[in-house]
PDB file of N, H, CA, C and O in Angstrom:
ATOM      1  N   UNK A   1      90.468  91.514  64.733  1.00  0.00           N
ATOM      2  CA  UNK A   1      90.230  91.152  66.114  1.00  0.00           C
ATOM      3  C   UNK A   1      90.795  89.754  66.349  1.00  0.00           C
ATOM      4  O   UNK A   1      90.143  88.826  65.869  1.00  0.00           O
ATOM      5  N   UNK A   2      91.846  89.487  66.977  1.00  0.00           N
ATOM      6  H   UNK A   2      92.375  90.241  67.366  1.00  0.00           H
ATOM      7  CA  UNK A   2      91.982  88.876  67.723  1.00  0.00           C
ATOM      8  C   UNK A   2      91.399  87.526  68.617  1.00  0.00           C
ATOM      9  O   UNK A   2      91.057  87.733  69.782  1.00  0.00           O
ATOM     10  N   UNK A   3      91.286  86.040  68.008  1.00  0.00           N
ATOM     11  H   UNK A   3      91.564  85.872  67.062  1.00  0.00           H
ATOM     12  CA  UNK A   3      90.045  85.081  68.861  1.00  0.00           C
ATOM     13  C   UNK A   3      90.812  84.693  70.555  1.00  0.00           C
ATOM     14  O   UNK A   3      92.007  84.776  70.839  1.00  0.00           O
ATOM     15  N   UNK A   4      90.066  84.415  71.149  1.00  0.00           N
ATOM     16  H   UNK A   4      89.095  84.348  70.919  1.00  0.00           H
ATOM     17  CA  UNK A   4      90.643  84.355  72.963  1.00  0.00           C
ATOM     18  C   UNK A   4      89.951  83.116  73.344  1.00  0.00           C
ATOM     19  O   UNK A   4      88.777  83.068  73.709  1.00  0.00           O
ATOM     20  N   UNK A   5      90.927  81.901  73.212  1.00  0.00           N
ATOM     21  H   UNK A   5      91.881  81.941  72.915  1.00  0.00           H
ATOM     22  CA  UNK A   5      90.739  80.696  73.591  1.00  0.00           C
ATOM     23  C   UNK A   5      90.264  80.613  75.107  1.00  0.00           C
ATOM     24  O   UNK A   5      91.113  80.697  75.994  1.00  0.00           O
ATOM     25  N   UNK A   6      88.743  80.429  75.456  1.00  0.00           N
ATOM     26  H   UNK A   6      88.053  80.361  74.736  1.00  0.00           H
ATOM     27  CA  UNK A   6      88.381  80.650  76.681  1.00  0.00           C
ATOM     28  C   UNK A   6      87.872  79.348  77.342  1.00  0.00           C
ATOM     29  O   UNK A   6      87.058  79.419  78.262  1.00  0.00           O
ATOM     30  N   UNK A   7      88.471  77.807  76.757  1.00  0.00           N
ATOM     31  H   UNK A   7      89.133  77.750  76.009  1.00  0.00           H
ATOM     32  CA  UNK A   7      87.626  76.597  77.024  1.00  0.00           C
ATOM     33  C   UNK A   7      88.955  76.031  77.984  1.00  0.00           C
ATOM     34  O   UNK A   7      89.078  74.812  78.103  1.00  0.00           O
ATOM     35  N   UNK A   8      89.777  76.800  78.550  1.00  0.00           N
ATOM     36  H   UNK A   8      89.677  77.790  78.453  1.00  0.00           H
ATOM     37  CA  UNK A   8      91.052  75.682  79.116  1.00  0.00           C
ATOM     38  C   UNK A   8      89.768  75.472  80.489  1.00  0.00           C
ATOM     39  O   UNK A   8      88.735  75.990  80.913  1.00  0.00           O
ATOM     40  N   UNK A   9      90.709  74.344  80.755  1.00  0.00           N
ATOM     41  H   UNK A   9      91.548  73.923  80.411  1.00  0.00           H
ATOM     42  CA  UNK A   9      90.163  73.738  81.579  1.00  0.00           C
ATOM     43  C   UNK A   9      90.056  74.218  83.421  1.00  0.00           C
ATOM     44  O   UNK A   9      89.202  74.108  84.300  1.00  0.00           O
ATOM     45  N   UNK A  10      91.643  74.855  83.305  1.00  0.00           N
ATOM     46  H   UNK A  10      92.336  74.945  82.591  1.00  0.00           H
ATOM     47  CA  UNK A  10      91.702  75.095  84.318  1.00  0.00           C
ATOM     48  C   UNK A  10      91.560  76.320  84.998  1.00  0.00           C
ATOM     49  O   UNK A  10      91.767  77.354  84.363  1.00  0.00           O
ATOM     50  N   UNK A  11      91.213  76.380  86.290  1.00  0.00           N
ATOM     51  H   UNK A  11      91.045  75.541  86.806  1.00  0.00           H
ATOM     52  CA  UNK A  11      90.391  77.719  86.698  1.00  0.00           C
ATOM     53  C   UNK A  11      91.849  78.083  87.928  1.00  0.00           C
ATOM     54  O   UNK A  11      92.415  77.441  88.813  1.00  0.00           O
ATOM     55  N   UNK A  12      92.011  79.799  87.192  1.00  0.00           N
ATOM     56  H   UNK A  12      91.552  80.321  86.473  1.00  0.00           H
ATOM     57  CA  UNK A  12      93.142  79.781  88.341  1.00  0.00           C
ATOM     58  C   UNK A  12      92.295  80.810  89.793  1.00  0.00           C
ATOM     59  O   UNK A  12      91.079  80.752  89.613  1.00  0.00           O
ATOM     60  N   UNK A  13      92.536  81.399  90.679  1.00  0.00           N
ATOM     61  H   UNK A  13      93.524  81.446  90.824  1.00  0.00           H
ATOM     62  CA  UNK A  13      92.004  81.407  91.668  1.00  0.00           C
ATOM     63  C   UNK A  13      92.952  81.915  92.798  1.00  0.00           C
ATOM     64  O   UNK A  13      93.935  81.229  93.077  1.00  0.00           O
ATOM     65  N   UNK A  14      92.765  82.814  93.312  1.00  0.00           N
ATOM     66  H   UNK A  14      91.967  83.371  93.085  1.00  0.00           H
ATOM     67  CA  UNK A  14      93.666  83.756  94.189  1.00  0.00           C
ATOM     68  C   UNK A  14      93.490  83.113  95.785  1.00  0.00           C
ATOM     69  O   UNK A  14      92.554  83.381  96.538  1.00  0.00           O
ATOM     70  N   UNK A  15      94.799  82.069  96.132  1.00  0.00           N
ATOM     71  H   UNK A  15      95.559  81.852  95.519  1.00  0.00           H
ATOM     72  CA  UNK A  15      94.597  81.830  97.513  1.00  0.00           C
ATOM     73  C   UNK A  15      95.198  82.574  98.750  1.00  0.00           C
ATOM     74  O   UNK A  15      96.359  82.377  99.111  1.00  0.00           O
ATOM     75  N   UNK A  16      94.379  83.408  99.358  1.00  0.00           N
ATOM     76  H   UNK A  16      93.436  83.568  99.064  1.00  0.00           H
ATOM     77  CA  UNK A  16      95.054  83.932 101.009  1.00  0.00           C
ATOM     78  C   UNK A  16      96.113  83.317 101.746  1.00  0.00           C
ATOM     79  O   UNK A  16      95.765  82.346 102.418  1.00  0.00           O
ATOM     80  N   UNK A  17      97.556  83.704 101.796  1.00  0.00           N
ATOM     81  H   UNK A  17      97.838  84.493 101.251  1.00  0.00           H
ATOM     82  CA  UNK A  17      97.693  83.528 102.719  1.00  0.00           C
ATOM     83  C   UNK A  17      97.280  83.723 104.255  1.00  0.00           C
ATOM     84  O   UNK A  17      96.261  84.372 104.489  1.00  0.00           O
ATOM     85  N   UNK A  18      98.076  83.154 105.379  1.00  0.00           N
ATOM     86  H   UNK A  18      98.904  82.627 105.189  1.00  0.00           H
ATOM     87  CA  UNK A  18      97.512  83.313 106.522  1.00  0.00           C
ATOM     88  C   UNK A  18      98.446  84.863 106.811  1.00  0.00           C
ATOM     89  O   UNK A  18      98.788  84.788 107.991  1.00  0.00           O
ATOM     90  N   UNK A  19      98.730  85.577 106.493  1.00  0.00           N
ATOM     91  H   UNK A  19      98.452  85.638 105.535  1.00  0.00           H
ATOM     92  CA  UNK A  19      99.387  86.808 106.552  1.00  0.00           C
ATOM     93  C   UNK A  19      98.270  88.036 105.916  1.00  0.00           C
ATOM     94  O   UNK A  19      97.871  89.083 106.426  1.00  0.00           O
ATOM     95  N   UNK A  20      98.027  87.502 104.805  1.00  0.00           N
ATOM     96  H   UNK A  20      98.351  86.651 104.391  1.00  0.00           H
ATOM     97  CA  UNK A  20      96.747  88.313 103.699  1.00  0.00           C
ATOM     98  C   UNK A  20      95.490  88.024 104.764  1.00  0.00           C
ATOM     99  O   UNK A  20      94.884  89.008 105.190  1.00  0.00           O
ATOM    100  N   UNK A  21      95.125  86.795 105.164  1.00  0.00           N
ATOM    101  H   UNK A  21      95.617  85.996 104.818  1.00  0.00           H
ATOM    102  CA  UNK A  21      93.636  86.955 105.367  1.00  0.00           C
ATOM    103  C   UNK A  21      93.473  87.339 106.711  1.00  0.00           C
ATOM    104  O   UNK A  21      92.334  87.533 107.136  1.00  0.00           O
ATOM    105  N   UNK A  22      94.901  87.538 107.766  1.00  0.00           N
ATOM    106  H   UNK A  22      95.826  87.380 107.421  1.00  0.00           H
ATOM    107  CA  UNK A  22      95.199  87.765 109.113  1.00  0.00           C
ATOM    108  C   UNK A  22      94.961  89.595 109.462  1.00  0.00           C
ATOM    109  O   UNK A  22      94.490  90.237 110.401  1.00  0.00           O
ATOM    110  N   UNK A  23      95.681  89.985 107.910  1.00  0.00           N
ATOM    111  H   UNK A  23      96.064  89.463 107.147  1.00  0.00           H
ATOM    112  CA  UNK A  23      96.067  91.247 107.914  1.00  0.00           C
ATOM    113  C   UNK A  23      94.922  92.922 108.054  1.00  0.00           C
ATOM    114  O   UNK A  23      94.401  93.551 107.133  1.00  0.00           O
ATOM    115  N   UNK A  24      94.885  93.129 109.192  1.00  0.00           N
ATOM    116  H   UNK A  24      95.307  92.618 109.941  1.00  0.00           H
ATOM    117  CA  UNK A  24      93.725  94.451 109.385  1.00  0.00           C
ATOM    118  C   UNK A  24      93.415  95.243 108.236  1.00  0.00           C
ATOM    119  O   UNK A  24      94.406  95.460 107.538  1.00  0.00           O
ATOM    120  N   UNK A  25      92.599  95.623 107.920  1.00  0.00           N
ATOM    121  H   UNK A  25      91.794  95.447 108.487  1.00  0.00           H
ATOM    122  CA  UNK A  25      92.046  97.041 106.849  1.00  0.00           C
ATOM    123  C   UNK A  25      91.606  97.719 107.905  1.00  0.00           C
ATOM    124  O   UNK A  25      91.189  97.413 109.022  1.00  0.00           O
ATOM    125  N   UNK A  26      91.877  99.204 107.021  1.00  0.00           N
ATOM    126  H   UNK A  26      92.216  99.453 106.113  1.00  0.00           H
ATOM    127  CA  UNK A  26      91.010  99.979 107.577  1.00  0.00           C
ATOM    128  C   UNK A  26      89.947 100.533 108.145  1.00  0.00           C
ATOM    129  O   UNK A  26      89.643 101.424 108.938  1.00  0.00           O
ATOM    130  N   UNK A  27      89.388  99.537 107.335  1.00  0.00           N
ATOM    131  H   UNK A  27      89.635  98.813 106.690  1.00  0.00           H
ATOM    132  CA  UNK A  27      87.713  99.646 107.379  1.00  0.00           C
ATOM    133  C   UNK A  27      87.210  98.791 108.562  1.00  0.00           C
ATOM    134  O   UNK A  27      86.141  98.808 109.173  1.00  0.00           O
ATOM    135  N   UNK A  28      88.059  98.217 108.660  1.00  0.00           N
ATOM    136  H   UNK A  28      88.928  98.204 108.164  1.00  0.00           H
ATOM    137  CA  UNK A  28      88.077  97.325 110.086  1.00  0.00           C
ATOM    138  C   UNK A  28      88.058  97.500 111.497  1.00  0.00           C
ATOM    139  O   UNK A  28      87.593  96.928 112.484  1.00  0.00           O
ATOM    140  N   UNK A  29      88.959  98.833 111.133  1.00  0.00           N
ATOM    141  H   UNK A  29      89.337  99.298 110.332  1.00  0.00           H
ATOM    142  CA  UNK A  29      88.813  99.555 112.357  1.00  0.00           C
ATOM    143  C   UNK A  29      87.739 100.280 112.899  1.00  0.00           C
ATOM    144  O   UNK A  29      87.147 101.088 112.183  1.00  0.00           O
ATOM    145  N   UNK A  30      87.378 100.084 114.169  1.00  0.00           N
ATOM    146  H   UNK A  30      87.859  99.428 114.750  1.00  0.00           H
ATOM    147  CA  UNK A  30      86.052 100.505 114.819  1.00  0.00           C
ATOM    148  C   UNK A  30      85.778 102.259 114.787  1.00  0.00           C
ATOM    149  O   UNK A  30      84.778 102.969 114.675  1.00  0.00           O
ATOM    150  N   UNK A  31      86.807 102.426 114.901  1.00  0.00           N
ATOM    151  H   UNK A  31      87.619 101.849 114.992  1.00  0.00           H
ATOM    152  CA  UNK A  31      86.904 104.309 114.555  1.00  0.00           C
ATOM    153  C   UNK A  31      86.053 104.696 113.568  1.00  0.00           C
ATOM    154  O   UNK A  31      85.121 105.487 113.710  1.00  0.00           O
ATOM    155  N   UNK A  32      86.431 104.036 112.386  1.00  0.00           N
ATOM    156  H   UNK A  32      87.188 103.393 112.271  1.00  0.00           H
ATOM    157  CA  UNK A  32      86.289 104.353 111.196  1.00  0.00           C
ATOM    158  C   UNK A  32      85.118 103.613 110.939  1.00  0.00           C
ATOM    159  O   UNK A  32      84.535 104.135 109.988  1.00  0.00           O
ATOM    160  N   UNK A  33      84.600 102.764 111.308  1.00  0.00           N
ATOM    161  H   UNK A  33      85.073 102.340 112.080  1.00  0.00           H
ATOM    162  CA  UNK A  33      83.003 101.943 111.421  1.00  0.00           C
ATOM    163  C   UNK A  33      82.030 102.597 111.565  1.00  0.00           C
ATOM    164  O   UNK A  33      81.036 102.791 110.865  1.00  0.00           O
ATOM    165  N   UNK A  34      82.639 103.256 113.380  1.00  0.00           N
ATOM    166  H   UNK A  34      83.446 103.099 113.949  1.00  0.00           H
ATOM    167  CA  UNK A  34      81.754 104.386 113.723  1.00  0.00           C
ATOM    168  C   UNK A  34      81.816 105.780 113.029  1.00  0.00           C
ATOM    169  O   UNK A  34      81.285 106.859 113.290  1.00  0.00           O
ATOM    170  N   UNK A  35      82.059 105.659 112.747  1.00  0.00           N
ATOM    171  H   UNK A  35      82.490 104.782 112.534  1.00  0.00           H
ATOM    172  CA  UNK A  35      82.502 107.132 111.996  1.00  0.00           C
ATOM    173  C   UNK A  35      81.309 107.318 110.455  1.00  0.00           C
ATOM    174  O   UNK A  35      80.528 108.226 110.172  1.00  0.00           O
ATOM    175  N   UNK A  36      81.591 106.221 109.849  1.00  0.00           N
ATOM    176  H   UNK A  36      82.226 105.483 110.079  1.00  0.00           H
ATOM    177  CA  UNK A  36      80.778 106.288 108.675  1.00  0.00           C
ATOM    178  C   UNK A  36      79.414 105.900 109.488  1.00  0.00           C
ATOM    179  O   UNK A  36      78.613 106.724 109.046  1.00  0.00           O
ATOM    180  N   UNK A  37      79.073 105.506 109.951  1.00  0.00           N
ATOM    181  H   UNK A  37      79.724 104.836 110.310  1.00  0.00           H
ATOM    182  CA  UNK A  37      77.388 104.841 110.415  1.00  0.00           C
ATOM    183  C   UNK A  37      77.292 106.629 110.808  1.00  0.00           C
ATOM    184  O   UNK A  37      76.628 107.305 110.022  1.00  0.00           O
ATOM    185  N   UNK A  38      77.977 107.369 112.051  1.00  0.00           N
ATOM    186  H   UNK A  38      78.516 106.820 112.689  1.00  0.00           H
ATOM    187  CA  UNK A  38      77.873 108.562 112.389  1.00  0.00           C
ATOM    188  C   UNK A  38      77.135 109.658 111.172  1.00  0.00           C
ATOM    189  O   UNK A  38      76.120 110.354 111.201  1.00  0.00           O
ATOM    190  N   UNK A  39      78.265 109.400 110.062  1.00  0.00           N
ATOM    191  H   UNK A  39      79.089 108.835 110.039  1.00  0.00           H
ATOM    192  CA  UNK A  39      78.033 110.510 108.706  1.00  0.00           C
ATOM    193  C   UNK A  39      77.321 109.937 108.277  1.00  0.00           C
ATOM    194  O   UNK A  39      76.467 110.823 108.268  1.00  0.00           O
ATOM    195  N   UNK A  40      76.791 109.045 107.809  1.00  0.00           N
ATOM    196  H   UNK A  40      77.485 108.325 107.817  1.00  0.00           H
ATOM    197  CA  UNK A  40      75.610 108.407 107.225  1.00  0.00           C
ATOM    198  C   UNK A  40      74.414 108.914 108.007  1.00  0.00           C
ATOM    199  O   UNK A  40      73.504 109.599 107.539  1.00  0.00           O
ATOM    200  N   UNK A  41      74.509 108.566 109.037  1.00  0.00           N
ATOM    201  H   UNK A  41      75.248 108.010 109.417  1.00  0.00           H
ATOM    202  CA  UNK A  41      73.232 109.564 109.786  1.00  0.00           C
ATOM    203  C   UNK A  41      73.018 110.589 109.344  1.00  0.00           C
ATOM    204  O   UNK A  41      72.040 110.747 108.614  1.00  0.00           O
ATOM    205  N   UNK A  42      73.901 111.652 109.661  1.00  0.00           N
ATOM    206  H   UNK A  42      74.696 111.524 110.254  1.00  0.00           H
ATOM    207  CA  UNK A  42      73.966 113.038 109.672  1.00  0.00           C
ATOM    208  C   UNK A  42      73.591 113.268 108.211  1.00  0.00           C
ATOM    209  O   UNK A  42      72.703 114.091 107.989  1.00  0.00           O
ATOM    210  N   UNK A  43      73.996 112.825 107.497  1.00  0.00           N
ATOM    211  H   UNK A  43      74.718 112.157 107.677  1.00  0.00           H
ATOM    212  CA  UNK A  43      73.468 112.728 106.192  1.00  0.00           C
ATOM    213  C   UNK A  43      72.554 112.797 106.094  1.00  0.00           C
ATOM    214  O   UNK A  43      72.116 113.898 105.762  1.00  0.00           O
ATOM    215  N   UNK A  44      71.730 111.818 106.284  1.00  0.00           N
ATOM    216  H   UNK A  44      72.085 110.923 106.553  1.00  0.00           H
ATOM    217  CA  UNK A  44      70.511 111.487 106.772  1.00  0.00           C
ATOM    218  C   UNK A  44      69.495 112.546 107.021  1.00  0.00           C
ATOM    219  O   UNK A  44      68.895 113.363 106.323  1.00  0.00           O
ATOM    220  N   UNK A  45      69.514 112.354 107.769  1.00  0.00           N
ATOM    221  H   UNK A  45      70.001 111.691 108.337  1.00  0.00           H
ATOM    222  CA  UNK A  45      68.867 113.554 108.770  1.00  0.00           C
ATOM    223  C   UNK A  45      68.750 114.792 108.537  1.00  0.00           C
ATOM    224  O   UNK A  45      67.643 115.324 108.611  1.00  0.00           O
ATOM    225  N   UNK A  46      70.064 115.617 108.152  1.00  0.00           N
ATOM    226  H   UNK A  46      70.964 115.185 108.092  1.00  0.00           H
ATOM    227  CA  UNK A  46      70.030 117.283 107.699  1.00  0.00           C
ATOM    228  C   UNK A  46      69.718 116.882 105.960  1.00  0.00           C
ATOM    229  O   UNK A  46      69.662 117.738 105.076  1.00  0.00           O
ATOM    230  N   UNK A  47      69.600 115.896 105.814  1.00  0.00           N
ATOM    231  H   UNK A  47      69.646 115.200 106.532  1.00  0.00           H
ATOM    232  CA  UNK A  47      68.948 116.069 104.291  1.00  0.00           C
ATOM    233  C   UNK A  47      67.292 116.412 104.155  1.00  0.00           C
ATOM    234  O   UNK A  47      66.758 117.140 103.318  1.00  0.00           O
ATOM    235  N   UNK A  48      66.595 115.571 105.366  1.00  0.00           N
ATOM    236  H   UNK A  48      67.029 114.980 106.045  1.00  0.00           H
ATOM    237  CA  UNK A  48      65.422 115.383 105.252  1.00  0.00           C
ATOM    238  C   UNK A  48      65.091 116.871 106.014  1.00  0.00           C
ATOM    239  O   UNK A  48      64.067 117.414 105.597  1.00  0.00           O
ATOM    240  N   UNK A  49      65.700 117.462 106.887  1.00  0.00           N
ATOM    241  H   UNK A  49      66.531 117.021 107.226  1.00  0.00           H
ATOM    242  CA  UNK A  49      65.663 119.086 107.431  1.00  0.00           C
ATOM    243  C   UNK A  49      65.652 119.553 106.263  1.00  0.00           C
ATOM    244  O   UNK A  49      64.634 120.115 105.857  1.00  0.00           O
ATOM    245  N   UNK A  50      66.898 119.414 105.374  1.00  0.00           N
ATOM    246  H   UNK A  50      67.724 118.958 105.704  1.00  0.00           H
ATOM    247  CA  UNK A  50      66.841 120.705 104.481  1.00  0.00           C
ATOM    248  C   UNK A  50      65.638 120.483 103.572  1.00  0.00           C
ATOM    249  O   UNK A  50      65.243 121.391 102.841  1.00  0.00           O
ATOM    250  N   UNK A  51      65.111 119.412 103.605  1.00  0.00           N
ATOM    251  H   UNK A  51      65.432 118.674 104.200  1.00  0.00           H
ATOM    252  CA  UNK A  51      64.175 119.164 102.391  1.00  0.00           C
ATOM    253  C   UNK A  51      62.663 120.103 103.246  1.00  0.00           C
ATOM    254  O   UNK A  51      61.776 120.797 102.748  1.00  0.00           O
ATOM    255  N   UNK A  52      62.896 119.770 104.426  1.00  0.00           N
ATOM    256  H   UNK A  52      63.616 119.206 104.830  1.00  0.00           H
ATOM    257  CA  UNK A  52      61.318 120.626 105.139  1.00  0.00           C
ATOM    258  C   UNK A  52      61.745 121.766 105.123  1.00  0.00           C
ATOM    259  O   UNK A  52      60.780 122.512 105.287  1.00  0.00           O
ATOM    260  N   UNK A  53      62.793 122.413 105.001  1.00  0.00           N
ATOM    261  H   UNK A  53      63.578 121.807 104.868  1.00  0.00           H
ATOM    262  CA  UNK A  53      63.201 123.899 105.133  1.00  0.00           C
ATOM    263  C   UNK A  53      63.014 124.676 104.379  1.00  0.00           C
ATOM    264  O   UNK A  53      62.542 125.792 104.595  1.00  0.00           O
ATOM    265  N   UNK A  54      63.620 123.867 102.536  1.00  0.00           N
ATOM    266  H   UNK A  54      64.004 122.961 102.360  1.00  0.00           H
ATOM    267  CA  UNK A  54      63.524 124.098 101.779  1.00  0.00           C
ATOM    268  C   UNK A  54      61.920 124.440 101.043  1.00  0.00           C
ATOM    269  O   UNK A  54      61.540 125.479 100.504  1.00  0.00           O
ATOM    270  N   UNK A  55      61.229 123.214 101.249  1.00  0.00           N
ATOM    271  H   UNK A  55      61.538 122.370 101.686  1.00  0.00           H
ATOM    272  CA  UNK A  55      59.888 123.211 100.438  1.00  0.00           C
ATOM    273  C   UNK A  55      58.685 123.491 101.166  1.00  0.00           C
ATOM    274  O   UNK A  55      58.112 122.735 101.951  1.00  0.00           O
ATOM    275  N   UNK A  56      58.295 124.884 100.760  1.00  0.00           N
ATOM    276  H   UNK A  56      58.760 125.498 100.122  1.00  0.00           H
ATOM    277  CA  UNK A  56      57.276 124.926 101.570  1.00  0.00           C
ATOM    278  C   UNK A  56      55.975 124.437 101.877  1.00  0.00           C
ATOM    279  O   UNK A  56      55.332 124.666 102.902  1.00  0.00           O
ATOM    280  N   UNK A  57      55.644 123.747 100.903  1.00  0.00           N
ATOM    281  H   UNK A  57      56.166 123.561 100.071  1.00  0.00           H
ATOM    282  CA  UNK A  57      54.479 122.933 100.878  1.00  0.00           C
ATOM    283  C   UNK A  57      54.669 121.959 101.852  1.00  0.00           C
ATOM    284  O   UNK A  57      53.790 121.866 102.709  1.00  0.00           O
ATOM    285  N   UNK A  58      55.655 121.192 101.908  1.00  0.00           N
ATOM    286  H   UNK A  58      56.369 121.267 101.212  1.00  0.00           H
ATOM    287  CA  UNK A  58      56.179 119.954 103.331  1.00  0.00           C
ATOM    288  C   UNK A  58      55.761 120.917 104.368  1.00  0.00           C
ATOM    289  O   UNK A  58      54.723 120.694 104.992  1.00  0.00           O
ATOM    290  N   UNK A  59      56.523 122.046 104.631  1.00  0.00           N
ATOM    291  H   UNK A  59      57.366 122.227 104.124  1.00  0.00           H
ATOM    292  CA  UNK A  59      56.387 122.390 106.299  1.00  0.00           C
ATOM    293  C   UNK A  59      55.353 122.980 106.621  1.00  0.00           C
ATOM    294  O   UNK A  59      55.062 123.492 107.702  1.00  0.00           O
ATOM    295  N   UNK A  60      54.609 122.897 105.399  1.00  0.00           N
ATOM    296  H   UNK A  60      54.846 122.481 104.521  1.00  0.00           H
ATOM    297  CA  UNK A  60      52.944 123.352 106.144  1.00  0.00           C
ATOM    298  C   UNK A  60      51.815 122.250 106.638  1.00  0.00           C
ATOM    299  O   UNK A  60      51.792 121.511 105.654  1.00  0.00           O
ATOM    300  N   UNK A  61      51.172 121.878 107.275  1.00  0.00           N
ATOM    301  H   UNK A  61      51.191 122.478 108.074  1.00  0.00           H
ATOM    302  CA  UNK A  61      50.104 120.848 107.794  1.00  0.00           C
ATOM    303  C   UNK A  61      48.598 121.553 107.606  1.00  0.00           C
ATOM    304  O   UNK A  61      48.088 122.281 108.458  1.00  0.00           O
ATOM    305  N   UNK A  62      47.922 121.160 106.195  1.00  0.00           N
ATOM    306  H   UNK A  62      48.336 120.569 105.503  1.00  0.00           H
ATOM    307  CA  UNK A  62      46.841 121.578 105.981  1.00  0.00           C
ATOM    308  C   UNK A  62      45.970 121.442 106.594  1.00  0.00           C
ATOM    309  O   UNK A  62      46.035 120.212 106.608  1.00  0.00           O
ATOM    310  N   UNK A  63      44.959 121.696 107.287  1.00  0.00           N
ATOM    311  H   UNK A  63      44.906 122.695 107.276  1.00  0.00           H
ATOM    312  CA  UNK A  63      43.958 121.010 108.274  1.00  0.00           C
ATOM    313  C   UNK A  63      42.928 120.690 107.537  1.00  0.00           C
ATOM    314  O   UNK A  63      42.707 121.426 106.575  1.00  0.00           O
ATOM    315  N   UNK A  64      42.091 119.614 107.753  1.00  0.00           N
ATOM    316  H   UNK A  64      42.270 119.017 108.534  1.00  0.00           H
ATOM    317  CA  UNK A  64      40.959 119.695 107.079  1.00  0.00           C
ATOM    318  C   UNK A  64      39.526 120.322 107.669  1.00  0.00           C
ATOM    319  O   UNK A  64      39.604 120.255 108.896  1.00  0.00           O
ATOM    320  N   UNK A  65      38.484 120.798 107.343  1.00  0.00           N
ATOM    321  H   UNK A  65      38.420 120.853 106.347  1.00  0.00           H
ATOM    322  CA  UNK A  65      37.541 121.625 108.456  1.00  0.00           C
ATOM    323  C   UNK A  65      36.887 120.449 108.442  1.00  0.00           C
ATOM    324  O   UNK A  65      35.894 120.287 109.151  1.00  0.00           O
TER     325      UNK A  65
END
């Protein structure tokens, strides 16, 4: 194995240009913002359906006398 001199001093460090930190993503876009918050819901939601659909003990409401 190999030793990996890890005491230099100097720290290198990735600087943005104004082109890089200017530049849109995707994810940026409001479409696509809304879109995942949308499916995240839906997710959501028909999970907790299928879970009352599924189990019948959930979709029953025992009464007490």
């Amino acid at each position: 194995m190999v030793g990996r001199n890890c005491s230099s001093g100097t720290l290198q460090t990735h600087r943005f240009t104004d082109d890089e930190a200017n530049k849109p993503r995707v994810i940026d876009s409001p479409v696509i913002y809304y879109s995942f918050i949308a499916a995240s819901y839906a997710i959501g939601f028909w999970g907790v359906i299928a879970v009352l659909a599924l189990k019948e003990n959930w979709r029953r409401v025992k009464a007490n006398p």
